[in-house]
N, C-alpha and C positions, 0 to 999 in steps of 0.2 A: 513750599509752593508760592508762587506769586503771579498774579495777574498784571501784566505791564502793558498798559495805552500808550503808545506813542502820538506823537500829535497829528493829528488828525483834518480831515477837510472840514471848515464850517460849513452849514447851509449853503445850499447852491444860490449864486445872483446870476439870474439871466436875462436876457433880451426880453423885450415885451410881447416880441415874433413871438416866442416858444409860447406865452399863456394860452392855453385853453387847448394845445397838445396833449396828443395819449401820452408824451413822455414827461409831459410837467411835472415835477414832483418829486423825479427820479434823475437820480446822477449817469450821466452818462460812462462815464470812469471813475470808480471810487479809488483816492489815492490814499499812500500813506509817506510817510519822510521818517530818513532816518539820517541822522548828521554822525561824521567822523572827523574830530572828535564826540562823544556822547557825553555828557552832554556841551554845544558847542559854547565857545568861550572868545571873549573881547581879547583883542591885540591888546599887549600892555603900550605903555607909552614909551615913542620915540622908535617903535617897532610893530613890523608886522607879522602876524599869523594865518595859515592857510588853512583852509580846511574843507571838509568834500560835503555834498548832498546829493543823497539817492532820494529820488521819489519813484515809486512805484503806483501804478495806474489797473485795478482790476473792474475785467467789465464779466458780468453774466448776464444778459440778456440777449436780444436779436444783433446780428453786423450789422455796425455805420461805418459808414464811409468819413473819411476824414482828410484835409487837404493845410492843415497845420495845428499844432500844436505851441503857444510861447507862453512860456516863463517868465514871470515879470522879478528882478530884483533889483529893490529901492537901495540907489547910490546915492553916499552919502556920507555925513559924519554924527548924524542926529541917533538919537536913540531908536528910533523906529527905521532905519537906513540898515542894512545889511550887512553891505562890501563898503571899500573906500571908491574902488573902481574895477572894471572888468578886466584890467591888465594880469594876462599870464591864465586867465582863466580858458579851462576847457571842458568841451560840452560831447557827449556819446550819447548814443542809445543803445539800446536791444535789437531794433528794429529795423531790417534789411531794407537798401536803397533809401536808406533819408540822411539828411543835412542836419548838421545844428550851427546855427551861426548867433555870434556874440553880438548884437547888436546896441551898443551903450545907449548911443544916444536915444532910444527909446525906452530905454534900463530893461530889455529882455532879451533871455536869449528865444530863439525860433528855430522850432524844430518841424523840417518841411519834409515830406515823399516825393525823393526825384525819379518817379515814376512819368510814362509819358504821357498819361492821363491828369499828371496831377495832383491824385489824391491817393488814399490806401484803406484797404478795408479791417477794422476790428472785428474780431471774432470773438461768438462767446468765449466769456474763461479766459481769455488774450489775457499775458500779461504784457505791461509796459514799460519799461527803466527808463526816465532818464536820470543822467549821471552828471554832474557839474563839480569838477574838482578843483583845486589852488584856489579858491575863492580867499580872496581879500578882507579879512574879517573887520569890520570896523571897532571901534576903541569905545565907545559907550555901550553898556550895558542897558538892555532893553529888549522887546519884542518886535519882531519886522514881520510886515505883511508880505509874503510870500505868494503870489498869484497865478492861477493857471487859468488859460483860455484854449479852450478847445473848439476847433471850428467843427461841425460836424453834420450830419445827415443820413435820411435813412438809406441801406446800402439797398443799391439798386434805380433810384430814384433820381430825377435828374433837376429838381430843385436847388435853390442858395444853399449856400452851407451858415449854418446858423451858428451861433456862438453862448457856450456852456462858460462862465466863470468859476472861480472856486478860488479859497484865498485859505493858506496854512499858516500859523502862527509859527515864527521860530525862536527860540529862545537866545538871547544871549546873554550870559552869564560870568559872573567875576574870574579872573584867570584863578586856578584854583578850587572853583564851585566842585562839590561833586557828592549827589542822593543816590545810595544803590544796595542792593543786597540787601531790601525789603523780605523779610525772612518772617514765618509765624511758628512758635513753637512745636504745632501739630496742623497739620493739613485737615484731621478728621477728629472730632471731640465729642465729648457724650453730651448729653441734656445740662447744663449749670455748671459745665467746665468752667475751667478758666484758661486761657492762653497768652503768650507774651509775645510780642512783636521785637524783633532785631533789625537794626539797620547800619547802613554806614554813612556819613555826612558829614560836611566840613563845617567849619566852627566860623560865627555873622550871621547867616541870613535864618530865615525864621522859619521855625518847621511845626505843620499842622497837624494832627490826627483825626481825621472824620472814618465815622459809622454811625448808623444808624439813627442820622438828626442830630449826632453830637459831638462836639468841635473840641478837642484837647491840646494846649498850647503845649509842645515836647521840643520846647529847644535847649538844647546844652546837654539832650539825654540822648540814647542812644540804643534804649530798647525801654518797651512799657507793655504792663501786665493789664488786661481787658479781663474783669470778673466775671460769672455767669452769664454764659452766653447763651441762650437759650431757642437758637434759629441759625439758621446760614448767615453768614456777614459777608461782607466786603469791607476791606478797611482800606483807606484812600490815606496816604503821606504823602505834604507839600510841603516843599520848599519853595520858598519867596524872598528877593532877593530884590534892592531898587538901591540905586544911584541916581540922585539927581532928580528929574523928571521920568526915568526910563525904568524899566522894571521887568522882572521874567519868574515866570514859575514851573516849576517839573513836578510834577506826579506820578506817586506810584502806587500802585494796588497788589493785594493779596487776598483771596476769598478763602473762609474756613465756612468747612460742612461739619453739623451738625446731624449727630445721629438720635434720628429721633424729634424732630426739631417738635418747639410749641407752634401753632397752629392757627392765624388770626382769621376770619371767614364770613362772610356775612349771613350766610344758610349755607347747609350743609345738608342735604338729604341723600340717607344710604337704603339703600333694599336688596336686602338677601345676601350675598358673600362678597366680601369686597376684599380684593389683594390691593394694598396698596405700594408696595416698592418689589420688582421680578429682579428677574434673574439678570447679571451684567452680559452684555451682549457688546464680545468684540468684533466694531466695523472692518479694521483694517489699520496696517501699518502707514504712519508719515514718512513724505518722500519729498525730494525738493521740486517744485513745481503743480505740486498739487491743487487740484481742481475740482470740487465735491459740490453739488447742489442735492438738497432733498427736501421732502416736505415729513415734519413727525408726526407718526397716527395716532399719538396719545401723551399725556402730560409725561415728562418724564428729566433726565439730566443728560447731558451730551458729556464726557468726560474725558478728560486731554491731558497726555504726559509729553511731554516735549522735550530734548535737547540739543543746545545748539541752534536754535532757532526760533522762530514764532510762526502763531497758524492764527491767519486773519479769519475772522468769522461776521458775518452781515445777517439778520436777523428779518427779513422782510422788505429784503433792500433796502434796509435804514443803513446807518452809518456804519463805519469797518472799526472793528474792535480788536485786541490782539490777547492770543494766551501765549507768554513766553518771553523773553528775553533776546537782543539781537546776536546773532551768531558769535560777533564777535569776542564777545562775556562768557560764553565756552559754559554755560549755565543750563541747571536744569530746573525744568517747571510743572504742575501739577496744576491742572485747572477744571472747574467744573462750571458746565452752563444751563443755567435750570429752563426748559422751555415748554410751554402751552402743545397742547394739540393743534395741530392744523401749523403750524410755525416752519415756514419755510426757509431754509438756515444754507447759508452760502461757506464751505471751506477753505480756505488756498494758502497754498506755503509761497514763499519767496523761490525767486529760479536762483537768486544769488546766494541764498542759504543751504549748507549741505546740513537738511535737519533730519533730525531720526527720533521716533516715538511712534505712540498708537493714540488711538480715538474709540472708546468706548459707546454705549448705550447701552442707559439703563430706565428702563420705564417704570409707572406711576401702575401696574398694571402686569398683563402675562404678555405685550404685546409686541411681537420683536418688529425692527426696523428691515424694513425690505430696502438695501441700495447696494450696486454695485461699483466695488470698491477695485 
């Protein structure tokens, strides 16, 4: 089993217009990227290498209207610079009747609706691609801000269109680099087990071990045994990697459940019969394109087999999380997501992934999840 984040949007920067809006606070399209090659990697010297970016754009909430969309990528030869230049590169959507155009001299591409209005409407659940491929990789290794600006408004409404930023971290990494197949000996272990992590990595850059407030330096190794483990973990693997000024990290995650786990609380008051873990309750099979919102009626675990693909999950509309691996790794995953009562939890598979698996529920309780699936 492995839990794998890919990089993700930070914190929204917005215009001063939007403060003190119902929608402040909230992303208007939560994205995620996924780079081909994985992880992406610097032209060596005296040559260059191509390589593609999907970002994908999910919205659950009310339609806006929206009247462009740009991509900003920093041209360059610096460590935080991207491409060398936009030559040969090309730009698609998903999205019927829009444009995408290269525009260097502003370092973005623009992606407009040639609609006769203008603009185009988002729907809940909409998903959104954009696609930019042959990208020009540049030759220092480093991290590039990746930016996206969404003009947008609410649909119906005949105000400005206001502008949502968001900036994605991409990696770029030594020709060569490569963290994967983040493996735990057991998905499921009893009280004081022990477990052993497996992975695969290339030999230079520096690899970390984090759980639970504690940092293990494991480079030169290639799997490590974690003793009594006495609760659910997540274990986080980094590699870190810096030339020069410029530097990149990839992370990967794997969660192990414990059966029976120890129990930290601050009060705890019980009265009369208490059930505390029911019976597994199958939601529904994964499908590519999927779109699931619901609220859960009691403490409980959400629980995700996956293959071939990954199932983005948002938690309160907070930020997009991933259980799974990208399609292209032909991999399977096992994930569990432990959530509160009242925890409104957002589902969605990629339209570009043909993935297959189910999604479980299992409550803290007798109390099954009403959605339809």
């Amino acid at each position: 089993m492995a839990l794998v984040t890919h990089t993700v949007a930070s914190p929204t920067t917005r215009t001063s217009e939007d403060a003190g809006t119902a929608e402040f606070g909230d992303h208007q399209l939560d994205y995620s990227l996924t780079t081909v090659p994985h992880p992406l990697t610097v032209s060596p010297e005296n040559t260059v290498e191509t390589a593609d970016l999907i970002i994908v754009g999910s919205r659950f909430n009310d339609p806006i209207e929206t009247n462009e969309i740009a991509v900003h990528l920093p041209i360059g030869t610096d460590a935080s610079d991207l491409v060398l230049d936009y030559t040969g590169l090309q730009a698609s959507t998903n999205l019927s009747n829009w444009t995408a155009t290269p525009q260097p001299a502003q370092s973005r591409i623009l992606f407009k609706p040639s609609t006769a209005s203008g603009y185009a409407t988002l729907t809940p659940e909409q998903g959104v691609t954009l696609q930019l491929n042959k990208l020009r990789i540049s030759h220092q290794v480093g991290t590039a801000p990746l930016g996206i600006i969404l003009k947008w408004r609410k649909a119906g409404t005949t105000g400005e269109f206001k502008s949502e930023a968001q900036e994605l971290g991409v990696g770029k990494f030594p020709a060569g680099f490569y963290l994967r197949n983040l493996k735990a000996s057991a998905d499921h272990i009893g009280n004081g087990d022990s477990v052993t992590l497996t992975w695969e990595c290339s030999a230079g850059p520096t690899y970390t071990l984090l759980y639970e407030g504690t940092s293990i330096g494991v480079s030169g190794y290639s799997d490590f045994t974690v003793h009594n483990i006495t609760r659910n973990t997540m274990f986080y693997l980094e590699g870190a990697t810096q030339q020069g000024t410029g530097s990149a990290t990839l992370r990967l995650n794997t969660y192990v459940t414990v059966n029976k786990p120890d129990l930290e609380v601050g009060k705890l008051d019980v009265h009369d019969v208490t059930t505390i873990m029911g019976s597994r309750q199958l939601l529904g099979a994964l499908a590519t394109g999927l779109a699931k919102a619901f609220e859960v009626p009691t403490d409980g675990m959400l629980e995700v087999l996956t293959t071939n693909g990954r199932v983005g999950f948002q938690l309160n509309g907070g930020g997009l999380s991933y259980i799974g691996f990208p399609a292209e790794m032909g991999l399977s995953c096992h994930g569990v997501i432990p959530l509160e009562k009242g925890v409104r939890i957002n589902l969605t598979t990629h339209v570009q992934e043909d993935i297959r698996g189910y999604v479980w529920w299992r409550p803290f309780g007798k109390v099954p999840l009403e959605v339809s699936w």
